[in-house]
KOLBA-987094 format. One record per atom (N, C-alpha, C): atom name; x negated, y negated, z negated; residue in three letters; residue number from 1. Coordinates in pm, whole numbers. Each point is the difference from the previous one (the first is absolute). Layout:
% KOLBA-987094
node atom=CA	c1=X	c2=Y	c3=Z	res=ALA	n=NUM
...
//
This chain:
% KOLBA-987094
node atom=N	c1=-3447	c2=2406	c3=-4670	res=UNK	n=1
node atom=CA	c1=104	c2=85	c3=52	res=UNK	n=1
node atom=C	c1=31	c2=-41	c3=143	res=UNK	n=1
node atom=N	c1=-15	c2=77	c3=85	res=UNK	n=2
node atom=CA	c1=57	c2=-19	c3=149	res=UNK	n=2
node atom=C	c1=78	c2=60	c3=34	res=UNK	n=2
node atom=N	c1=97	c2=-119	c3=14	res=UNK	n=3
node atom=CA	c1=139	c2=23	c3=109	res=UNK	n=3
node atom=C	c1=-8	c2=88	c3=123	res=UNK	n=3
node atom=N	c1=99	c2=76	c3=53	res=UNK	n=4
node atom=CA	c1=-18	c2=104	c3=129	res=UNK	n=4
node atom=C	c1=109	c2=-90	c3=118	res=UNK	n=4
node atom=N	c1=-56	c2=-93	c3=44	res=UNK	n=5
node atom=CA	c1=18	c2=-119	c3=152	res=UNK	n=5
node atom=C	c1=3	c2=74	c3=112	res=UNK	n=5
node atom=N	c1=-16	c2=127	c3=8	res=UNK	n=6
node atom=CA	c1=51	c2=118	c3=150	res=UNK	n=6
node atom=C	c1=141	c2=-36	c3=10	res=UNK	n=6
node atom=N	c1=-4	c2=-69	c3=145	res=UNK	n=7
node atom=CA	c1=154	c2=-23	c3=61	res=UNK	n=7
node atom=C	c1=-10	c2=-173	c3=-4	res=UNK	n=7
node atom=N	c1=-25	c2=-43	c3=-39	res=UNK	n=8
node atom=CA	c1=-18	c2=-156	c3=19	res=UNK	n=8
node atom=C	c1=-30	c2=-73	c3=93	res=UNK	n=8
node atom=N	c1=-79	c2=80	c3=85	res=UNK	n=9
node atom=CA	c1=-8	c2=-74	c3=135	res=UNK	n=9
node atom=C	c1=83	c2=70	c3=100	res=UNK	n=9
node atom=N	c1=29	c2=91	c3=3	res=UNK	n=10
node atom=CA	c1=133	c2=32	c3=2	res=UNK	n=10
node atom=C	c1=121	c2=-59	c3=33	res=UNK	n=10
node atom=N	c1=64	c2=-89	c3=-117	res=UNK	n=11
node atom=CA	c1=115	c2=-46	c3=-17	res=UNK	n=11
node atom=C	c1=-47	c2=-149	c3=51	res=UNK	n=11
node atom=N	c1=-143	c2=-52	c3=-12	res=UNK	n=12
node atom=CA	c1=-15	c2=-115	c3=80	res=UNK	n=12
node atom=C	c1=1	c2=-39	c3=143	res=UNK	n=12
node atom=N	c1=-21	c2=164	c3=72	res=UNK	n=13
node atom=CA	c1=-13	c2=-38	c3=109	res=UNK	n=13
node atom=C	c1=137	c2=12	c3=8	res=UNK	n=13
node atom=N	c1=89	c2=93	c3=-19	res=UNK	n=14
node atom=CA	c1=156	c2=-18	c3=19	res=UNK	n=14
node atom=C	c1=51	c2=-64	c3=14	res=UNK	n=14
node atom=N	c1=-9	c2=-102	c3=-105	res=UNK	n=15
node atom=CA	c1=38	c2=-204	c3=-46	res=UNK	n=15
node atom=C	c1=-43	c2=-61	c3=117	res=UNK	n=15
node atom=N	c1=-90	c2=43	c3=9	res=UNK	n=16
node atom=CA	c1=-72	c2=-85	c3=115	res=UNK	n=16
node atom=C	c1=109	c2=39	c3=170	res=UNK	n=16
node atom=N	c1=-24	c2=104	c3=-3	res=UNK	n=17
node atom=CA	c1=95	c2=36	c3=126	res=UNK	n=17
node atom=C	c1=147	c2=-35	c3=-46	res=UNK	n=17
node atom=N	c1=55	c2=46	c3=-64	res=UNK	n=18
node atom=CA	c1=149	c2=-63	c3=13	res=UNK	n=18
node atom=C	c1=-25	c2=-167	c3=-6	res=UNK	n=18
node atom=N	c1=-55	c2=-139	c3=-52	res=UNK	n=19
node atom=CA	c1=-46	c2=-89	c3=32	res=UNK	n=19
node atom=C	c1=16	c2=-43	c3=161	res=UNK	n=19
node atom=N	c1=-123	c2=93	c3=20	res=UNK	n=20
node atom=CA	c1=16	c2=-2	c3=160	res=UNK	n=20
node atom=C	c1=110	c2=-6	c3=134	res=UNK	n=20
node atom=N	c1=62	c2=107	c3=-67	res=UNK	n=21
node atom=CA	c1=95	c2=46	c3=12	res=UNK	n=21
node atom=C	c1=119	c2=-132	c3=40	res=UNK	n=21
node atom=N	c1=-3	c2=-57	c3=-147	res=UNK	n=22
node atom=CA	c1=133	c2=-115	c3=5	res=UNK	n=22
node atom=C	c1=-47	c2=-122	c3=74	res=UNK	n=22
node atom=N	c1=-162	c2=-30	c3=-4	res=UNK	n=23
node atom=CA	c1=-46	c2=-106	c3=82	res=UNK	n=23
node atom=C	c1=34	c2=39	c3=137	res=UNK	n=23
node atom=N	c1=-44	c2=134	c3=49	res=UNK	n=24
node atom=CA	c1=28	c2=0	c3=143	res=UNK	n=24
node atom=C	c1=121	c2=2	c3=41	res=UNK	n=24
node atom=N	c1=124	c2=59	c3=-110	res=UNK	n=25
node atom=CA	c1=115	c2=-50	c3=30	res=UNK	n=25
node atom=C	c1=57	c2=-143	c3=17	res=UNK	n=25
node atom=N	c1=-41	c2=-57	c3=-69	res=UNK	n=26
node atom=CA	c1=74	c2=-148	c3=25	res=UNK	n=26
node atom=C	c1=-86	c2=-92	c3=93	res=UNK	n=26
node atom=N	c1=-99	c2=49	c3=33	res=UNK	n=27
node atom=CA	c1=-82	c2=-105	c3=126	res=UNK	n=27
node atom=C	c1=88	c2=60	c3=131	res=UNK	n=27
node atom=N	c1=11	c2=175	c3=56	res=UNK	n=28
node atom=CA	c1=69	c2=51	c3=95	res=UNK	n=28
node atom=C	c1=148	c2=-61	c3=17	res=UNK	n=28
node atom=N	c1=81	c2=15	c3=-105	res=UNK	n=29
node atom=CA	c1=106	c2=-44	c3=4	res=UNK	n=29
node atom=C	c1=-6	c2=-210	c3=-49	res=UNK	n=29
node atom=N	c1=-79	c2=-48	c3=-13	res=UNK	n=30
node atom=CA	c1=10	c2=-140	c3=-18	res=UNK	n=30
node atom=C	c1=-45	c2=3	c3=183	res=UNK	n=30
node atom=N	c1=-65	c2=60	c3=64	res=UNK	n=31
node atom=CA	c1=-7	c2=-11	c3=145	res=UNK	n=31
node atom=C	c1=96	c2=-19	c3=63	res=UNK	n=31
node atom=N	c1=83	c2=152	c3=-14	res=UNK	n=32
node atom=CA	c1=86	c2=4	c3=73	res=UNK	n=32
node atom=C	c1=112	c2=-83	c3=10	res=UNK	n=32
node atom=N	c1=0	c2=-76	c3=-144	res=UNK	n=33
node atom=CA	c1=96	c2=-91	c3=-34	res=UNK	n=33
node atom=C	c1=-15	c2=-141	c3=126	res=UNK	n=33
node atom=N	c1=-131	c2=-23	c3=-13	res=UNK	n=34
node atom=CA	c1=-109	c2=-87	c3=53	res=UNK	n=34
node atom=C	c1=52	c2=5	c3=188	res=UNK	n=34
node atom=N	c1=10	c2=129	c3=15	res=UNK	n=35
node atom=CA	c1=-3	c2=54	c3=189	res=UNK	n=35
node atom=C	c1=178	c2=-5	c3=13	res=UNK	n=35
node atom=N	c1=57	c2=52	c3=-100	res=UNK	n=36
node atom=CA	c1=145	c2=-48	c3=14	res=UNK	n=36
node atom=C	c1=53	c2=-167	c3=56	res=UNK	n=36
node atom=N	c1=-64	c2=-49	c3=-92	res=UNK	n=37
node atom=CA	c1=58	c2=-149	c3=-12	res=UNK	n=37
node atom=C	c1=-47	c2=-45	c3=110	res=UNK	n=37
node atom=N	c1=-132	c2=24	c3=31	res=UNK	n=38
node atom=CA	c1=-44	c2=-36	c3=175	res=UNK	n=38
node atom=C	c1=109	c2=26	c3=119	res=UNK	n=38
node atom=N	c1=-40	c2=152	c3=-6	res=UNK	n=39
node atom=CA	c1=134	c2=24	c3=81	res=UNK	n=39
node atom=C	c1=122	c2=-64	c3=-8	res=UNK	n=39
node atom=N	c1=89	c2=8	c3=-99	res=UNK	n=40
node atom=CA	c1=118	c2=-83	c3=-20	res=UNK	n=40
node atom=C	c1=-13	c2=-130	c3=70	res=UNK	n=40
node atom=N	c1=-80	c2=-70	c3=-21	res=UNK	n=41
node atom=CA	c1=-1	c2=-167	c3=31	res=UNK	n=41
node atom=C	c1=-66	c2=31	c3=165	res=UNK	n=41
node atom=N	c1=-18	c2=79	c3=12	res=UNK	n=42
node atom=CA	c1=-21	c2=-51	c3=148	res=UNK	n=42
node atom=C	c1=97	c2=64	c3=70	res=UNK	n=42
node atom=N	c1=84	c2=97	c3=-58	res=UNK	n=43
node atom=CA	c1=161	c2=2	c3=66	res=UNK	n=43
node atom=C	c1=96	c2=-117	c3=5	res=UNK	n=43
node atom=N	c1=-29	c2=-42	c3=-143	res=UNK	n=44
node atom=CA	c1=94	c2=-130	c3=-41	res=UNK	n=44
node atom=C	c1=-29	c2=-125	c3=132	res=UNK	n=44
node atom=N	c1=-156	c2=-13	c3=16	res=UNK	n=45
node atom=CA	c1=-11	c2=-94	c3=121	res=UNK	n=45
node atom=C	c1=26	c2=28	c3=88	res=UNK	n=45
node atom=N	c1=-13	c2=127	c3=39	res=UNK	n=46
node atom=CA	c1=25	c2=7	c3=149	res=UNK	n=46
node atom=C	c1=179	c2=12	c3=33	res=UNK	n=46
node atom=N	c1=73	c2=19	c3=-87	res=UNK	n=47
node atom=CA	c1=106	c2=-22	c3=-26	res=UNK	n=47
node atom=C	c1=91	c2=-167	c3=-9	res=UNK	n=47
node atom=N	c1=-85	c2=-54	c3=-111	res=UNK	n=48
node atom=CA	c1=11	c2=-114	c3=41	res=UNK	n=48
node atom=C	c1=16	c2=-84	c3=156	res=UNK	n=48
node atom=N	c1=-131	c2=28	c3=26	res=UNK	n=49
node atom=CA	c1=-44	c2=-45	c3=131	res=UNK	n=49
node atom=C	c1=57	c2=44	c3=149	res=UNK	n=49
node atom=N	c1=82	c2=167	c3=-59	res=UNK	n=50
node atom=CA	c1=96	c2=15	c3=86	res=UNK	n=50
node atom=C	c1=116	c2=-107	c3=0	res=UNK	n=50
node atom=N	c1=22	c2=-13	c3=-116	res=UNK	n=51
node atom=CA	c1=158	c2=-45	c3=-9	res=UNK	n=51
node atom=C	c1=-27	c2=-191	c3=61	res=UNK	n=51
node atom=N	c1=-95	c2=6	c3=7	res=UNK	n=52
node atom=CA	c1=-6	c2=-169	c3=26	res=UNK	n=52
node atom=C	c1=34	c2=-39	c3=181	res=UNK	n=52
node atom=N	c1=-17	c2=122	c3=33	res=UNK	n=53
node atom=CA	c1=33	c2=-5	c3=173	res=UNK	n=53
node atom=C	c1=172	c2=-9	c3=56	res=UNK	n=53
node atom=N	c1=29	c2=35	c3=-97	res=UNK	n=54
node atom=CA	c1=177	c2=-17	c3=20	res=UNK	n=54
node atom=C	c1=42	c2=-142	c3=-63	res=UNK	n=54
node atom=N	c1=-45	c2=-49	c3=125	res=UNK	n=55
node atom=CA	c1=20	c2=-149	c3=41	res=UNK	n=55
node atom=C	c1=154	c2=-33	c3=36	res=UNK	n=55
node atom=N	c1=45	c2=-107	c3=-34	res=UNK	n=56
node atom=CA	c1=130	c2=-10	c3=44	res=UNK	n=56
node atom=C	c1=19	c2=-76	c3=152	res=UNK	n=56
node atom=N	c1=51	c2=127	c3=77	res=UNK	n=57
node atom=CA	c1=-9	c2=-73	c3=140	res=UNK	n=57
node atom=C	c1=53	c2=-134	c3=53	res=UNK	n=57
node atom=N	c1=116	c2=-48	c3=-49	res=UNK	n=58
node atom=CA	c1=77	c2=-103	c3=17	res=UNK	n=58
node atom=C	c1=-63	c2=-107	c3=-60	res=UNK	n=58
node atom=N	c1=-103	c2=7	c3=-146	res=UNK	n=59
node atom=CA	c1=-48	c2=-83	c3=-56	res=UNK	n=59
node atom=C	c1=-181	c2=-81	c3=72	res=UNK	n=59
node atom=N	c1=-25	c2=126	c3=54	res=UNK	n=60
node atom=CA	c1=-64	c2=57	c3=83	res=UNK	n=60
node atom=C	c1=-24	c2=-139	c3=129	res=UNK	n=60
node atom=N	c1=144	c2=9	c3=64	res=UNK	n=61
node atom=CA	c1=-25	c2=-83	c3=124	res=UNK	n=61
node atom=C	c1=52	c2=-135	c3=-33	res=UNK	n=61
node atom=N	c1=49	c2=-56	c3=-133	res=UNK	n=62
node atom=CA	c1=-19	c2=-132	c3=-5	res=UNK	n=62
node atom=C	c1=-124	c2=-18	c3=-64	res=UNK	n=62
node atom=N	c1=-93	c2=44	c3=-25	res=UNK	n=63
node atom=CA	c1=-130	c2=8	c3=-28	res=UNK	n=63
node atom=C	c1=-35	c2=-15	c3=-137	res=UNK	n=63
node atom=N	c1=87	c2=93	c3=-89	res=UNK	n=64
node atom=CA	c1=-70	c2=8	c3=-101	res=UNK	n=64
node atom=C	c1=-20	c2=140	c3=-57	res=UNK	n=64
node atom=N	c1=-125	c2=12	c3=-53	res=UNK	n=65
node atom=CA	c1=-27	c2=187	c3=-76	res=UNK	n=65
node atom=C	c1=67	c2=1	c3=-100	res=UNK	n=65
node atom=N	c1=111	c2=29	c3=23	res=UNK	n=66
node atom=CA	c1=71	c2=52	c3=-116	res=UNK	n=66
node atom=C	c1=56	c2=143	c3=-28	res=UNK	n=66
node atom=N	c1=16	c2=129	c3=-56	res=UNK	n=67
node atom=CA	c1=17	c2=134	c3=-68	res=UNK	n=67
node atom=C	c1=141	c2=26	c3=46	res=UNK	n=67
node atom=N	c1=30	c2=99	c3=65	res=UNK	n=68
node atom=CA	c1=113	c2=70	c3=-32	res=UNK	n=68
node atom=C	c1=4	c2=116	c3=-74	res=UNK	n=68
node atom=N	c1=53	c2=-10	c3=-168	res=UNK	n=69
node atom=CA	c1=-2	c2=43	c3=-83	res=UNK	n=69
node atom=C	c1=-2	c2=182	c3=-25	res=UNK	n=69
node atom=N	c1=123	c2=-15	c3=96	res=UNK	n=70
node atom=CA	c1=44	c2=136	c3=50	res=UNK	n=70
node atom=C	c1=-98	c2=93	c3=95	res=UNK	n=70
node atom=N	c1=-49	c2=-95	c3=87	res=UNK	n=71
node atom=CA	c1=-94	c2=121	c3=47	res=UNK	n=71
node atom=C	c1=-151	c2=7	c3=-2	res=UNK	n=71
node atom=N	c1=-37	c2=-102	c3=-127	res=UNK	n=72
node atom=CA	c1=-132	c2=-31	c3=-74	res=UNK	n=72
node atom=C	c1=23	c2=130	c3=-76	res=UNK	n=72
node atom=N	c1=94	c2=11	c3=-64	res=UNK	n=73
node atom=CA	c1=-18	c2=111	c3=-124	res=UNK	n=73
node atom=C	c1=22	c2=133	c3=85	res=UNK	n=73
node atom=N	c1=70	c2=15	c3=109	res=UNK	n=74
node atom=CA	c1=-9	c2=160	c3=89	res=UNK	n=74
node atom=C	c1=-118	c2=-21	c3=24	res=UNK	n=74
node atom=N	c1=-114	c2=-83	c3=53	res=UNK	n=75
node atom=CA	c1=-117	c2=13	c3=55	res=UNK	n=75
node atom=C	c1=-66	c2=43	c3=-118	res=UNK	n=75
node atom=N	c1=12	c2=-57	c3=-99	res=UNK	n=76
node atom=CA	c1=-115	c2=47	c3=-77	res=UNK	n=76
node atom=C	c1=55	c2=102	c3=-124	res=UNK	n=76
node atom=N	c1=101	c2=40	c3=59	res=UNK	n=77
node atom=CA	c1=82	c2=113	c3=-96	res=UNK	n=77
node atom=C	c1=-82	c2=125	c3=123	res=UNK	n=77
node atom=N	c1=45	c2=-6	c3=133	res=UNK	n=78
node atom=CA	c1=-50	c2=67	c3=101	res=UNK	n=78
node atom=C	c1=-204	c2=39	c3=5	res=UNK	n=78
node atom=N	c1=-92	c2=-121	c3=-47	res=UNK	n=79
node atom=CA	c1=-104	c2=22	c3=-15	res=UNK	n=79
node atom=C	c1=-60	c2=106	c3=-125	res=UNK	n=79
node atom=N	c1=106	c2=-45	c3=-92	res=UNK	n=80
node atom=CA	c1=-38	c2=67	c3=-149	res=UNK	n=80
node atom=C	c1=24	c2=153	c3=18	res=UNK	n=80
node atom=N	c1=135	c2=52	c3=107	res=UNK	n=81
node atom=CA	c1=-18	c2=127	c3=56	res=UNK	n=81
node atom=C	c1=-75	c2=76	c3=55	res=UNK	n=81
node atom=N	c1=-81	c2=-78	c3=61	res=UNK	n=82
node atom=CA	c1=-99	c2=44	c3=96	res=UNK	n=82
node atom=C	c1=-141	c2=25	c3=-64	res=UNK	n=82
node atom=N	c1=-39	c2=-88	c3=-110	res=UNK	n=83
node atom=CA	c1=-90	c2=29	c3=-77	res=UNK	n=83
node atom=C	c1=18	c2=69	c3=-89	res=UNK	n=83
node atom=N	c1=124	c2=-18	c3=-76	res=UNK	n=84
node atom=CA	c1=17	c2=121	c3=-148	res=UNK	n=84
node atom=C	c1=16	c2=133	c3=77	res=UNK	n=84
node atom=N	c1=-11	c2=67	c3=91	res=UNK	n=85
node atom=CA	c1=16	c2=149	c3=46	res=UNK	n=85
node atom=C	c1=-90	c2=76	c3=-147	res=UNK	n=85
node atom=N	c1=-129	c2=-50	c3=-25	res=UNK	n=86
node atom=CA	c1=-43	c2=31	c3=-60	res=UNK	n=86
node atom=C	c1=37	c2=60	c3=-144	res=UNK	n=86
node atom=N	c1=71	c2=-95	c3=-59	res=UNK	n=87
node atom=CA	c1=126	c2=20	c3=-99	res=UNK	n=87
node atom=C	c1=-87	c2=-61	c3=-108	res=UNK	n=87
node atom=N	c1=-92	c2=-82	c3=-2	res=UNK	n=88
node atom=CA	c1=4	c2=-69	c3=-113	res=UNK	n=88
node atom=C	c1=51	c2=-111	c3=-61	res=UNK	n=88
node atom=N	c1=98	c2=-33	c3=81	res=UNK	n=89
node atom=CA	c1=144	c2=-113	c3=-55	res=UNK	n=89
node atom=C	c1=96	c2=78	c3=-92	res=UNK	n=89
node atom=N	c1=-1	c2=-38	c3=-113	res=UNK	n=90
node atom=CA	c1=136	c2=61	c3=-80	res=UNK	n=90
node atom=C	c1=91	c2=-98	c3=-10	res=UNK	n=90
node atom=N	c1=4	c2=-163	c3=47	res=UNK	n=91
node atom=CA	c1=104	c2=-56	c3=38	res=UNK	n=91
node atom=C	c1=-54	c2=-156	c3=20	res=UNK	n=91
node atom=N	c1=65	c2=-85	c3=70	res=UNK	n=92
node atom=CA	c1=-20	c2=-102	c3=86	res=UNK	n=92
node atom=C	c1=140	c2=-99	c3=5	res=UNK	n=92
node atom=N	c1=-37	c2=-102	c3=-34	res=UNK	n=93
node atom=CA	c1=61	c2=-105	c3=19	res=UNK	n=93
node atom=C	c1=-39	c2=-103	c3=116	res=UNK	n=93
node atom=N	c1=132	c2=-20	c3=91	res=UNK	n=94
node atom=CA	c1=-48	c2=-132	c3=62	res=UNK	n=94
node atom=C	c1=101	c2=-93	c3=41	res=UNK	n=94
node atom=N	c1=-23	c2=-128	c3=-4	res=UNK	n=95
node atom=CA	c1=63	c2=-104	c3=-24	res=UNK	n=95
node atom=C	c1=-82	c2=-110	c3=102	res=UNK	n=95
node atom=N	c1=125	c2=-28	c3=123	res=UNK	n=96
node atom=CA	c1=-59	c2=-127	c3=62	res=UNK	n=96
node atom=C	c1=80	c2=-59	c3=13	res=UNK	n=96
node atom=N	c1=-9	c2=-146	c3=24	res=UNK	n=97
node atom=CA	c1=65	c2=-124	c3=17	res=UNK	n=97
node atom=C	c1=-41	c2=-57	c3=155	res=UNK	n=97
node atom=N	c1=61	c2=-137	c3=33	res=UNK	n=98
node atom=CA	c1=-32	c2=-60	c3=104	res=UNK	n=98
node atom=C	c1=-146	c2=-46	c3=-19	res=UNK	n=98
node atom=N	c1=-48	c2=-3	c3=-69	res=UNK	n=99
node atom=CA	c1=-142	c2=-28	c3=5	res=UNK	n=99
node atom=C	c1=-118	c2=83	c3=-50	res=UNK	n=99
node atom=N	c1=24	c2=133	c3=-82	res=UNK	n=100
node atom=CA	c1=-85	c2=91	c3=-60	res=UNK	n=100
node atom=C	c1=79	c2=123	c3=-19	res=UNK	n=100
node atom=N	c1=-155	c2=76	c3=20	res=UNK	n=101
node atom=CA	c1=79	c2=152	c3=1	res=UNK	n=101
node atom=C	c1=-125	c2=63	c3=-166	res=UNK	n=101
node atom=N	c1=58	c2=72	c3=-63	res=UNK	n=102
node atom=CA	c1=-18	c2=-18	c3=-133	res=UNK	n=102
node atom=C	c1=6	c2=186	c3=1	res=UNK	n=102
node atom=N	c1=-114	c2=60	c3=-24	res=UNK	n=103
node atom=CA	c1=7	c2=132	c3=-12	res=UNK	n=103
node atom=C	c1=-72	c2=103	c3=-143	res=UNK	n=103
node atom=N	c1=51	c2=45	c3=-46	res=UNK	n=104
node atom=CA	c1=-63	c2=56	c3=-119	res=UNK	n=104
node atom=C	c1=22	c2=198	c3=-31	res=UNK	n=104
node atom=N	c1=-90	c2=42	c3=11	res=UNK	n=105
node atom=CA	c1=-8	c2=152	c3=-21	res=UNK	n=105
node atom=C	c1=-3	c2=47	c3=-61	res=UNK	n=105
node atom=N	c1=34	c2=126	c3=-76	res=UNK	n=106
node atom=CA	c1=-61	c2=33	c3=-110	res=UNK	n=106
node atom=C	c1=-61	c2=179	c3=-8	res=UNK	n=106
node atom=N	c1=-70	c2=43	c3=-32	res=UNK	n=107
node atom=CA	c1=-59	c2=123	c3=-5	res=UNK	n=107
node atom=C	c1=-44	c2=29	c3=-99	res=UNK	n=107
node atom=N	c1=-58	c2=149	c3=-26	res=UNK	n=108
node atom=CA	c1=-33	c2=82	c3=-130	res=UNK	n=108
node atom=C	c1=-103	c2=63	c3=8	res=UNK	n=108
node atom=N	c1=-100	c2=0	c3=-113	res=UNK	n=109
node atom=CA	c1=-85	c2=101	c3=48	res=UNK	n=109
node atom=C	c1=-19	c2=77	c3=-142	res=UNK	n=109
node atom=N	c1=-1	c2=164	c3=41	res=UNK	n=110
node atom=CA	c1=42	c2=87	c3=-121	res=UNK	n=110
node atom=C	c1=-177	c2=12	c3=-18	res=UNK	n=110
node atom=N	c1=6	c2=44	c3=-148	res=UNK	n=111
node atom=CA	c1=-139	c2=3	c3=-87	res=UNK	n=111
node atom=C	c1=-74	c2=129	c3=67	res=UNK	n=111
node atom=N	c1=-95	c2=25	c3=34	res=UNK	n=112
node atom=CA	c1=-84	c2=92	c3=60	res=UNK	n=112
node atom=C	c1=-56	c2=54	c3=-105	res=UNK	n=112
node atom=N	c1=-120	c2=-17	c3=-42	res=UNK	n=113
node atom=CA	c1=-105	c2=22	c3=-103	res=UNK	n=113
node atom=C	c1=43	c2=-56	c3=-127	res=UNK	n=113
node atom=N	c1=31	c2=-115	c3=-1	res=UNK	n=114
node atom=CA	c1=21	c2=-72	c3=-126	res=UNK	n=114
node atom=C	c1=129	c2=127	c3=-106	res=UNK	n=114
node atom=N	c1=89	c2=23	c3=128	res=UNK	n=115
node atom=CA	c1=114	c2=74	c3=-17	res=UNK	n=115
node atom=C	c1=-26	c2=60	c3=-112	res=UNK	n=115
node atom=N	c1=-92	c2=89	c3=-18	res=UNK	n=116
node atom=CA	c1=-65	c2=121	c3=-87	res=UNK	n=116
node atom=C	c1=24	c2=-47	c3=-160	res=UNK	n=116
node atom=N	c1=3	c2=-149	c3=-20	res=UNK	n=117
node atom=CA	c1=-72	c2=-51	c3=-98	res=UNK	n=117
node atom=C	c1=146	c2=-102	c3=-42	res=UNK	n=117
node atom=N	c1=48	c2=-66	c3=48	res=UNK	n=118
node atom=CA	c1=131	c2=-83	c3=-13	res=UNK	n=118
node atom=C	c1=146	c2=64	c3=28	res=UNK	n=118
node atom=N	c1=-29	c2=11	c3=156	res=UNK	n=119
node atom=CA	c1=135	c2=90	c3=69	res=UNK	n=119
node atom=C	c1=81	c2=-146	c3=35	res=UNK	n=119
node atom=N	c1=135	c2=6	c3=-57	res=UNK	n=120
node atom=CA	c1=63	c2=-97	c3=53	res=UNK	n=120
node atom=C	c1=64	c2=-6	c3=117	res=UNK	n=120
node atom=N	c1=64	c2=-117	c3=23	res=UNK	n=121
node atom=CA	c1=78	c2=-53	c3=131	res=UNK	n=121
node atom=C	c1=-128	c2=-40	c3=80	res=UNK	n=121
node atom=N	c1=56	c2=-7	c3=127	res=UNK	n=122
node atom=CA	c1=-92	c2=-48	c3=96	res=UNK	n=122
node atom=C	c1=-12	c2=-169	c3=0	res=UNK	n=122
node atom=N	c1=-148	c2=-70	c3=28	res=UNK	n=123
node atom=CA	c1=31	c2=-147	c3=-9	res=UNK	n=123
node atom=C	c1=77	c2=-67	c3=118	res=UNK	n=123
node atom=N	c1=17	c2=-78	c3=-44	res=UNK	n=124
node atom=CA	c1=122	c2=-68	c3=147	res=UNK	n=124
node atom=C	c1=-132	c2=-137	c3=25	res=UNK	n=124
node atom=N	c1=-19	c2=-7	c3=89	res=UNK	n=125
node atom=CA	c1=-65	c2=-96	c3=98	res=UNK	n=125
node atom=C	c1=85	c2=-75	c3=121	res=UNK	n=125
node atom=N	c1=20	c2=-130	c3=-37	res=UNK	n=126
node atom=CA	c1=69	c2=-107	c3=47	res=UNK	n=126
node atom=C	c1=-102	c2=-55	c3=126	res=UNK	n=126
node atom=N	c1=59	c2=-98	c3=103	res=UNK	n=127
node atom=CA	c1=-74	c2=-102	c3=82	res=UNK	n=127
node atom=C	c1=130	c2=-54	c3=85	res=UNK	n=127
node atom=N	c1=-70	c2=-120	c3=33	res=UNK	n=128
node atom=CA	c1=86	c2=-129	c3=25	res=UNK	n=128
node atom=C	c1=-7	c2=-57	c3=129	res=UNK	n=128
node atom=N	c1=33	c2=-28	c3=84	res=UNK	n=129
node atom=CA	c1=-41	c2=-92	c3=104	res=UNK	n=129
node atom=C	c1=131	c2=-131	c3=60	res=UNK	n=129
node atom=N	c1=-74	c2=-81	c3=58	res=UNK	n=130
node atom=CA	c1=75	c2=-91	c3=53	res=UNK	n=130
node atom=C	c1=-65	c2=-66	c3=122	res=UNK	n=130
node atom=N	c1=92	c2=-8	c3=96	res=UNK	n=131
node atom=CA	c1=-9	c2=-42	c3=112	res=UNK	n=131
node atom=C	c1=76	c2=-105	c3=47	res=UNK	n=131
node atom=N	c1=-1	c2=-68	c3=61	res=UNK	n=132
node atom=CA	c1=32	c2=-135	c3=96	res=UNK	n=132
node atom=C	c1=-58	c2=17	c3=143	res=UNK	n=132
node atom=N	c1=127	c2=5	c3=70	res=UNK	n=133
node atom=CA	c1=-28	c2=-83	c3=135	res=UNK	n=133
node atom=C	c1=-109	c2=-129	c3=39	res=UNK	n=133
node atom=N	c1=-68	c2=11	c3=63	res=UNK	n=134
node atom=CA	c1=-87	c2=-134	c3=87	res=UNK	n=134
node atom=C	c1=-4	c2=-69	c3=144	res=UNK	n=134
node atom=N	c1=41	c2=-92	c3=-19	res=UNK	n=135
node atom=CA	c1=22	c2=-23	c3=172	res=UNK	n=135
node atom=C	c1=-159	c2=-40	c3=8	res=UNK	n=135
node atom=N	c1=-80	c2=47	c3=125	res=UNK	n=136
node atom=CA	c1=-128	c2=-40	c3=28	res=UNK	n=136
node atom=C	c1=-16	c2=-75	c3=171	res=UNK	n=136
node atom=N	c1=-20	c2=-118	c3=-56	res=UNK	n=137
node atom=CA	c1=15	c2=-130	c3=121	res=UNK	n=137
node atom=C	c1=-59	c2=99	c3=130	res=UNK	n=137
//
């Protein structure tokens, strides 16, 4: 007795494409996750690295590199402006002291492809930086 198997390859190649489908979703969006966090951290440094120039002048001319707190964190509150135009900061912390300027970002990136298949909130992607002043002889 033989079975009637019309449509079987069919429904395999289907399987096969939606498959596809979810692989190419989560490699695109594990990217973008990937190009986010890049970006982020090299705001976070250059932020950092802003804020390390607001040197304290008075501390300055008895000769030591030491932070003025206050305008370490406008500098690199001021840098993080200049780079997030873009708008992929959804929020930023920064925190300096007399000796370190301490910056952390945070951003989102909503599901593209994957979307189709999960949906969801967007992932939040963190990065960190820290900076110090250097006096160089």
């Amino acid at each position: 007795m033989r079975r009637d198997e019309r449509g079987t390859t069919t429904l395999w190649v289907l399987g096969l494409c939606v498959c596809l489908l979810f692989l190419g979703g989560v490699v695109l969006d594990l990217w973008r996750v990937v190009e986010e966090r890049r970006a982020l951290a090299a705001m976070a440094d250059a932020a950092a690295a802003a804020g390390t120039t607001g040197l304290d002048e008075d501390a300055l001319r008895r000769g030591e590199t030491t932070l003025d707190p206050r305008t370490a964190e406008r500098l690199a509150i001021d840098q993080l402006r200049r780079e997030g135009d873009r708008g992929d900061i959804a929020d930023a912390w920064i925190t300096a002291t007399d000796t370190t300027v301490r910056v952390e970002v945070v951003g989102t990136v909503d599901f593209s492809l994957l979307g189709i298949f999960v949906g969801g909130d967007p992932i939040e992607v963190h990065a960190r930086a820290e900076a110090e002043p250097r006096r160089i002889p």
